[in-house]
N, C-alpha and C positions, 0 to 999 in steps of 0.2 A: 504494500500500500504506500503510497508516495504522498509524502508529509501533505503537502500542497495541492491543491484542487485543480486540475488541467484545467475545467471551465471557469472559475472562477471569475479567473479577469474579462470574461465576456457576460458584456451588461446582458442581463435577461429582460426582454420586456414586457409590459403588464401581463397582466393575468389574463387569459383570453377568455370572453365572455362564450360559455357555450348555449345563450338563448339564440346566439349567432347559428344561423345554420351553416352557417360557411366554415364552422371549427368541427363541425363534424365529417369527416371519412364515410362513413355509414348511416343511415337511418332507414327505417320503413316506411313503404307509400314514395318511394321517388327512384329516381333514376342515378344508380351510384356505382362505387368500386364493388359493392355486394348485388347488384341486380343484377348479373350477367348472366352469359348462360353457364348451367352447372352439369349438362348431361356428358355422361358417363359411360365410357363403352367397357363391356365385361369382355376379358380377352380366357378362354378355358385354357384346362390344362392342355387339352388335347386342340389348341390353336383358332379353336374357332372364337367369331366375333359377334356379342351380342349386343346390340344399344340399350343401353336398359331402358327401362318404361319410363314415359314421363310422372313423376310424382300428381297425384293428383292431390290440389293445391287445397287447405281448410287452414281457414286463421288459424295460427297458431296461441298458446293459452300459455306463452313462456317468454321471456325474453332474453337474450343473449347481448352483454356488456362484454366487447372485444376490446383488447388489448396489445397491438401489434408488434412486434420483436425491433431489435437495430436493424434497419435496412433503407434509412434515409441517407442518400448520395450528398449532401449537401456538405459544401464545404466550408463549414465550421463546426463547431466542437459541438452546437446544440442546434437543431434543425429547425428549422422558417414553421409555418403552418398552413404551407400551401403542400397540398399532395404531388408527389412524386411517381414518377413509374414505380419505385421500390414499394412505397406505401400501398399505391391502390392497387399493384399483383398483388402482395401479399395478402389484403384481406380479401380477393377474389379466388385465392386461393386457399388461405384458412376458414376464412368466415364467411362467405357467401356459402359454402354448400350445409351452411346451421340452418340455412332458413327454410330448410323444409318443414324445420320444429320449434325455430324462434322467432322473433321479432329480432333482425340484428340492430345494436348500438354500436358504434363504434368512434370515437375521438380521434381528432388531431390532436399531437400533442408534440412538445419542444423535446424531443429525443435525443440521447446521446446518439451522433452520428455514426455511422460506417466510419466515414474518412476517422472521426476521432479515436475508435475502438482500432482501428488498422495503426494508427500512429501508436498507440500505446501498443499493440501485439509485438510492432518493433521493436522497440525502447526496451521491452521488458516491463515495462511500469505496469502499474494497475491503477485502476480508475478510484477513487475514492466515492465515498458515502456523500460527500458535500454535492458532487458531479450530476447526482439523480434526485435533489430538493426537485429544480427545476421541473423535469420531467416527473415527480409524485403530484408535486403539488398541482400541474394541468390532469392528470389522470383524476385526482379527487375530487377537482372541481368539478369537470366533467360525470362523476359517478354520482354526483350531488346533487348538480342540476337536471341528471334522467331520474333519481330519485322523487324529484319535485314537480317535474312537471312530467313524466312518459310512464313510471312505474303505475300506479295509481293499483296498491297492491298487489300488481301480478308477482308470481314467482319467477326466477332470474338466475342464471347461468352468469358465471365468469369465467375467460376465455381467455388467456395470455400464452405468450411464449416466449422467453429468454427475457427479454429487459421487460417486454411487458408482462409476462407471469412476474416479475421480481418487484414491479409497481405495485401489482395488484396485491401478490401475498402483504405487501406491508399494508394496501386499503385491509385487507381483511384484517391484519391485527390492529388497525386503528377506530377500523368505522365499524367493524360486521362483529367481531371475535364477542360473545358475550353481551351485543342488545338484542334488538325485538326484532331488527332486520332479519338477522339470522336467520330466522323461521322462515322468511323468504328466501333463501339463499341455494337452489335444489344442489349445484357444485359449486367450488372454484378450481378450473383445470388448469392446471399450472405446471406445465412442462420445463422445462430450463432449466432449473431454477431448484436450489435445494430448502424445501420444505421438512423442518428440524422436526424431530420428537425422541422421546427418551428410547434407549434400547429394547424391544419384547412390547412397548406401546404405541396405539395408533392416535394418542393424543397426548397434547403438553408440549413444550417446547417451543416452538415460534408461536402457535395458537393453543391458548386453554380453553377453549370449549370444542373448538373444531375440531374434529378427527380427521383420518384418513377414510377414504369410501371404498367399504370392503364386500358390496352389493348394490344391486344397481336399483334397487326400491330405497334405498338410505337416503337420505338427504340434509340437507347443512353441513354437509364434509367437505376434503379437501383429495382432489386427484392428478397425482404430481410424478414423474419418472423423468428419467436423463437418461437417452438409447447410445450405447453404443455396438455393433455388431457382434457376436459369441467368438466370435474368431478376431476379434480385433480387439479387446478389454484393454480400459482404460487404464494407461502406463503412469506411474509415478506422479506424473506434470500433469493428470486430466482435471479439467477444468469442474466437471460437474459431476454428480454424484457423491459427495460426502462434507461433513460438515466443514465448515471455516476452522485453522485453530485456535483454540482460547474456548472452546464449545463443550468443552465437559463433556460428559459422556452420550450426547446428542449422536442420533447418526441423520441423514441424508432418508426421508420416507419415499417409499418406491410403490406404486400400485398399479398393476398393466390393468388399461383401458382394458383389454380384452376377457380377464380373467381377475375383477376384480379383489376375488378371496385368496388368490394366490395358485403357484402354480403355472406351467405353460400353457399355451393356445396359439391356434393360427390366429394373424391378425387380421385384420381387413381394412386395406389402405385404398386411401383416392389418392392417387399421383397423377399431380399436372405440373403446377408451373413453379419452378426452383428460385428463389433469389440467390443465391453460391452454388456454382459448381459443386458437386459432391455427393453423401449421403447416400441414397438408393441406387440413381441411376443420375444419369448426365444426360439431359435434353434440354428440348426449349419449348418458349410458347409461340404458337399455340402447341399440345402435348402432341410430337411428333416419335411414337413408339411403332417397333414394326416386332411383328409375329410370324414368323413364314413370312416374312418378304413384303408381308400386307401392312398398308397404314392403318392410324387410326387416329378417325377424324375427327373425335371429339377433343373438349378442352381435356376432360381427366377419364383416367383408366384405371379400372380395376383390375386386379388380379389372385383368384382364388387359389391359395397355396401358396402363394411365391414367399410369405415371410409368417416368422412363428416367433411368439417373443415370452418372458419368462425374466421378473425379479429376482435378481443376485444377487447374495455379496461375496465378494472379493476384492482380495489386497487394499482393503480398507474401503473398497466403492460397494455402494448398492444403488443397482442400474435394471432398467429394462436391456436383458441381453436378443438381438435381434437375430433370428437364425432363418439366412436367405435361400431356402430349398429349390435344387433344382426343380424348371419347368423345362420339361424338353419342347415343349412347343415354340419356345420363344427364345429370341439371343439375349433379354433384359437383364438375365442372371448374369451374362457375359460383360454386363455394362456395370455392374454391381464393381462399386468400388468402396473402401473400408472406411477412411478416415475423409475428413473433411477439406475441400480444399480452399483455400482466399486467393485467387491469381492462380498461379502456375504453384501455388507453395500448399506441401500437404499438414494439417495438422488434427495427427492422430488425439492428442489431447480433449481432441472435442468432439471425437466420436460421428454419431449421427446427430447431430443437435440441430443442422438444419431443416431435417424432416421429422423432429419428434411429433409433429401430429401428422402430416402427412400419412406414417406409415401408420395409424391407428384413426384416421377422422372417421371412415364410417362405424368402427368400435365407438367411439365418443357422441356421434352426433344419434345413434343408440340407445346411450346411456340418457344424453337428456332427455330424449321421449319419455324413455321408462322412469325416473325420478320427477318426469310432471304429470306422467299419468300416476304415479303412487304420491304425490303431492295434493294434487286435487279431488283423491280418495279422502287421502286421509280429514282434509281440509269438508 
């Protein structure tokens, strides 16, 4: 940790009003980074190609507050609040295919940039705690004012990944952890990002009331893993998976989307469109995968068998371990590469971090059906 705050010396300025609709990335009822299209072509083991059905569309009785990872280009330390390609792929690619079962929110927000996480990867430095006031303090505001004026008692998903799961898990310990909201609260998914609790318990430690979600009828828990590949575990220097030190006897909580009592499972992933190089597979948008030789024309693709994933721990990590089974029908396994890359530079350190929902969204976007349909029972 570097005495000194990289951003500091860069004035922040005011607090951006989110009754503005222009500070939002995402909302419902308009035309945004989340209304695209989300269909899905199912690729079999034995190569064939199927479009899946169009979803037929019913309001949805949930709401989904996203929280998008580093992936503003912008060059400086803390990002503008006008969206970027990096921004609006990514929630087109994470959070547009929620809304088969939510309402998506989603903020602008002044983010630690790309450019400024790549200058510290160099340097060796680390970013300090002062560096994310900035970017909390718009995530809260933001959470505040859908509470006041969009919730109007629905029950509500939280959706982050890497800096934005790490905003959020600290909205939960500040705003959710222990009031009335709670009750509203059916997840917070939080990939990236290590979500603390004592050894043998699924609660305490970063949050005391919130647990970990060990079934998918639970609700007010928290659902959080750091993937890196079975064949590729995360070496000495990895970035996620265990606690910070100074953290007592806390470890790093792991729960697979898929299987959430524990244990392996195939996963079931949407892969489309990548912000790094890396992770599953190496393509582009629009998602250009071939099978036998055949394209496929949709934005994302599925694929039945290809990955099987299962909580570990090892050499002090506990991780979703990702196991990439051959498909002989297809060359994707062939594409399958281990650790992550930035540029031309690999770092195993980080595992699969940039598709931690990717390889599990339709496990997830699953999950919050069944925790609002066992919401609205129990309610």
């Amino acid at each position: 940790m570097i005495a000194a705050s990289l951003l500091l010396a860069a004035a922040a300025p005011a607090q951006p009003a989110y009754r503005d609709m222009a500070n939002w990335l995402c909302r419902p009822g308009r035309v945004d980074a989340c209304s695209g299209d989300i269909a899905a072509t199912i690729v079999t083991p034995d190569g064939v190609h199927v479009r899946e059905p169009r979803l037929r569309h019913t309001p949805p009785k949930v709401d989904c507050f996203y929280v998008y990872p580093t992936t503003s280009m912008d060059p400086a330390p803390l990002s503008d609040m006008i969206a970027g390609d990096g921004e609006t792929g990514m929630a087109a690619s994470q959070a547009a295919p929620f809304r088969s079962v939510c309402r998506v929110f989603a903020p602008l927000y002044r983010q630690v940039t790309l450019p400024a996480l790549r200058a510290a990867m160099r340097t060796g430095k680390r970013l300090s705690a002062a560096d994310f006031e900035t970017p909390y303090a718009d995530v809260r505001a933001a959470f505040r004012d859908y509470l006041a004026r969009d919730n109007r008692g629905r029950p509500f998903a939280l959706i982050g990944h890497s800096q934005g799961s790490a905003l959020l898990k600290r909205l939960v310990m500040e705003e959710i952890d222990g009031k009335p909201v709670q009750r509203r609260m059916l997840s917070a998914i939080l990939p990236g990002t290590a979500v603390l609790v004592p050894r043998g318990r699924d609660v305490g430690g970063d949050l005391k009331s919130v647990p970990l979600c060990r079934a998918a009828s639970q609700t007010g828990c928290v659902v959080t893993w750091a993937s890196y590949r079975d064949t590729n575990p995360p070496p000495a220097n990895a970035l996620f998976g265990r606690a910070a030190a100074g953290t007592g006897d806390l470890v790093a909580g792991c729960t697979n989307p898929a299987r959430l009592a524990g244990g392996s499972a195939p996963l079931d992933p949407l892969l489309g469109f990548p912000w790094w190089q890396g992770g599953v597979a190496q393509f582009k948008q629009p998602a250009i995968w071939t099978a036998l030789g055949k394209p496929v024309g949709t934005r994302f693709v599925r694929m039945p068998g290809l990955l099987s994933g299962e909580c570990v721990e090892r050499g002090g990590f506990r991780y979703l371990a990702v196991r990439v089974n051959p498909v002989a029908a297809t060359d994707l396994t062939a594409a399958t590469v281990g650790p992550d890359t930035v540029g031309d530079t690999a770092y195993p350190d980080w595992g699969f971090h940039v598709v931690d929902i990717a390889i599990v969204e339709r496990d997830l976007i699953r999950l919050v059906a069944r925790q609002s349909a066992a919401w609205h029972i129990r309610k």
